[in-house]
RONUSE-818476 format. One line per 10 residues: their letters; for each residue y, x, z of N, C-alpha, C. Coordinates in steps of 0.05 Angstrom, whole numbers, always signed. Example, Ala and Ser with C-alpha at 12.3 -4.5 7.8 and 13.67 -1.06 7.14 Angstrom:
! RONUSE-818476
as) -114 +264 +156 -90 +246 +156 -66 +264 +156; -45 +257 +142 -21 +273 +143 +1 +258 +157
! end
This chain:
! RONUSE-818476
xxxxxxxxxx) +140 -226 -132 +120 -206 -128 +122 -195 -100; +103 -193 -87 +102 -178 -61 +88 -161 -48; +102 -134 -44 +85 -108 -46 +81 -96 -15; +70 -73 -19 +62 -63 +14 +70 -35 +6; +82 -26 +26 +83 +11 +24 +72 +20 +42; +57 +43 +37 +44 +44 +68 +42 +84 +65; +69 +91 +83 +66 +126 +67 +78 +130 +102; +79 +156 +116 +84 +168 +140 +107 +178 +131; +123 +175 +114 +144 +197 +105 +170 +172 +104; +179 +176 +110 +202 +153 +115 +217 +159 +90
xxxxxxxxxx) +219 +170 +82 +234 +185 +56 +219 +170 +31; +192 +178 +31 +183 +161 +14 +186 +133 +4; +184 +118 +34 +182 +92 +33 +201 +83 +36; +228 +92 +28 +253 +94 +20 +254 +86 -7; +249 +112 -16 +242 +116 -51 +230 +94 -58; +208 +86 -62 +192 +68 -68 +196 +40 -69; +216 +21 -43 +227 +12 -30 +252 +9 -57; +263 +28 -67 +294 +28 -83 +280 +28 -106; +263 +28 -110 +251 +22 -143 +244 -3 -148; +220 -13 -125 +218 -45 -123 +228 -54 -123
xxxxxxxxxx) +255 -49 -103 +275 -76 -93 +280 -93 -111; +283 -85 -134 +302 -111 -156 +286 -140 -162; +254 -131 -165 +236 -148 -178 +210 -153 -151; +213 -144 -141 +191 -147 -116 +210 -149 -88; +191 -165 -65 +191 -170 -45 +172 -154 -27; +191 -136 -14 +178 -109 -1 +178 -102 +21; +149 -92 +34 +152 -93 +60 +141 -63 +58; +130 -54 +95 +133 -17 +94 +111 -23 +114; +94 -2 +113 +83 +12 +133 +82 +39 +136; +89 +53 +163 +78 +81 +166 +60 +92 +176
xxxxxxxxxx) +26 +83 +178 +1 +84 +191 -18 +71 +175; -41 +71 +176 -59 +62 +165 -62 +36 +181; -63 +31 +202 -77 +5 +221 -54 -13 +220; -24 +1 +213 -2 -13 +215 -13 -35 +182; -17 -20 +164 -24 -36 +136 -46 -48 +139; -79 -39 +158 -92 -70 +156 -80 -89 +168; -62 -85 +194 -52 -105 +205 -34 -131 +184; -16 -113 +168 -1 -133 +155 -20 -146 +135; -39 -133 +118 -55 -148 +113 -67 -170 +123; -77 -168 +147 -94 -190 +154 -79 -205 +164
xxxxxxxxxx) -51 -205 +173 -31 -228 +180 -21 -243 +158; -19 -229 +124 -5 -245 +105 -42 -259 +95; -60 -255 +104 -80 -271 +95 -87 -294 +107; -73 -295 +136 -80 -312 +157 -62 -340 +146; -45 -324 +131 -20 -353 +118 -25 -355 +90; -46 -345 +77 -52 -354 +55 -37 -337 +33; -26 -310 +41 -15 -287 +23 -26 -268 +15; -17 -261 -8 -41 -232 -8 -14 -221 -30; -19 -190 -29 +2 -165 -39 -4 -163 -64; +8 -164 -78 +10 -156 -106 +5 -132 -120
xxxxxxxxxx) +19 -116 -106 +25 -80 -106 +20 -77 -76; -2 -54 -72 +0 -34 -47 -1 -12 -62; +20 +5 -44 +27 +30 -52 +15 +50 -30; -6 +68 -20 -17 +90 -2 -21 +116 -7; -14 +123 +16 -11 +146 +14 -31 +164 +22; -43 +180 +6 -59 +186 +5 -68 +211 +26; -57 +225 +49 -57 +237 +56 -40 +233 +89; -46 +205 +102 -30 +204 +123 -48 +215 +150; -39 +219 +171 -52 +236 +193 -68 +224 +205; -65 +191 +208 -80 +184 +232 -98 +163 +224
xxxxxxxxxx) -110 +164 +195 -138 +143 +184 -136 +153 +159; -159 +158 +156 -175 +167 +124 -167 +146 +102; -147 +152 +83 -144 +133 +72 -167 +111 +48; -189 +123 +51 -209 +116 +36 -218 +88 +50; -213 +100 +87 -230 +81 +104 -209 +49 +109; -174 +61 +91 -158 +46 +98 -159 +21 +76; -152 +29 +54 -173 +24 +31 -197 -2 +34; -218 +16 +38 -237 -5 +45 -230 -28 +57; -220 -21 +69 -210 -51 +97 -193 -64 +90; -177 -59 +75 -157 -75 +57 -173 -91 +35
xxxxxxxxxx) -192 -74 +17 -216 -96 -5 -231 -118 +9; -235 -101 +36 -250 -128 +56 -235 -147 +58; -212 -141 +66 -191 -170 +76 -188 -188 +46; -180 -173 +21 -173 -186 +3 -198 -202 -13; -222 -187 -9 -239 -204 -19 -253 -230 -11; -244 -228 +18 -243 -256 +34 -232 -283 +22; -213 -273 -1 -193 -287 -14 -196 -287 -50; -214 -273 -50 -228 -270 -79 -211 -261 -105; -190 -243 -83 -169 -226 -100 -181 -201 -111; -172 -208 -142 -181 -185 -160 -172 -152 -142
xxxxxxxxxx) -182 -130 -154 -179 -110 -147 -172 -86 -168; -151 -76 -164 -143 -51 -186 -137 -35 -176; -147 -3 -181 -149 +19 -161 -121 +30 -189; -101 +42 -165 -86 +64 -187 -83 +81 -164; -84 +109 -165 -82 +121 -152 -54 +152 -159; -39 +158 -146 -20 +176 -146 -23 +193 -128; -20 +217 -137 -16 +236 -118 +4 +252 -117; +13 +256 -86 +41 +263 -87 +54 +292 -89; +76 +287 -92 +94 +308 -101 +109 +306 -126; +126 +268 -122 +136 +268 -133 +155 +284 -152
xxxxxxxx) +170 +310 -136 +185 +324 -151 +181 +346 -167; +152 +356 -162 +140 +377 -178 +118 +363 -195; +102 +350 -192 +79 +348 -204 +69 +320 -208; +83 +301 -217 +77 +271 -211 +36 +273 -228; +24 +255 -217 +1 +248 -231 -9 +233 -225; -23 +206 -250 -21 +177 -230 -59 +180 -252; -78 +165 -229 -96 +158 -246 -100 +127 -248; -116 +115 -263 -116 +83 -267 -148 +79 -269
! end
C-alpha cells in the first residue's frame, strides 16, 4: 500500500508516518503544491496513492483547491475516489467523517 501525508506540522507527519509504517509505504509532504507535485510524478510512472492523508488547515493553499487537483490527477487514471475527512486535534477531540 502506498500513502501520502501531506500536514505543515512535522510532528504530525511523524505520527501518522509511525502508524503506517508497518503495512504501508510512506511518503510526506509539508505544502499543498509539494502533494500535487508528488502526485503528478507517481502518475507519470503509472502510480497512484492508496491513502492521502491532508491536512486540513495548512497556510499556503486552500485545501479544498488541493484536493481538487489531486481528483484531477487521479482521475486521469480512472482511480476510484473516497473522501474521509479528519479534523484535527488529535489529543482533545479526534473526529473523522466518511
Amino acid at each position: 500500500m502506498k500513502t501520502l501525508r501531506v500536514d505543515d506540522d512535522p510532528v504530525t507527519r511523524a505520527l501518522l508516518g509511525k502508524m503506517l509504517a508497518d503495512f504501508a509505504d510512506c511518503e510526506t509532504a509539508a505544502r499543498g503544491a509539494e502533494a500535487i507535485d508528488r502526485c503528478q510524478d507517481n502518475q507519470k510512472n503509472g502510480i497512484s496513492f492508496d491513502i492521502i492523508t491532508l491536512d486540513i488547515s495548512m497556510p499556503d493553499t486552500d485545501e479544498k483547491q488541493v484536493l481538487r487537483k489531486i481528483h484531477t490527477i487521479e482521475a486521469e487514471k480512472h482511480v476510484p475516489k473516497y473522501h474521509f475527512r479528519f479534523l484535527k486535534n488529535l489529543a482533545r477531540n479526534p473526529i473523522v467523517w466518511i
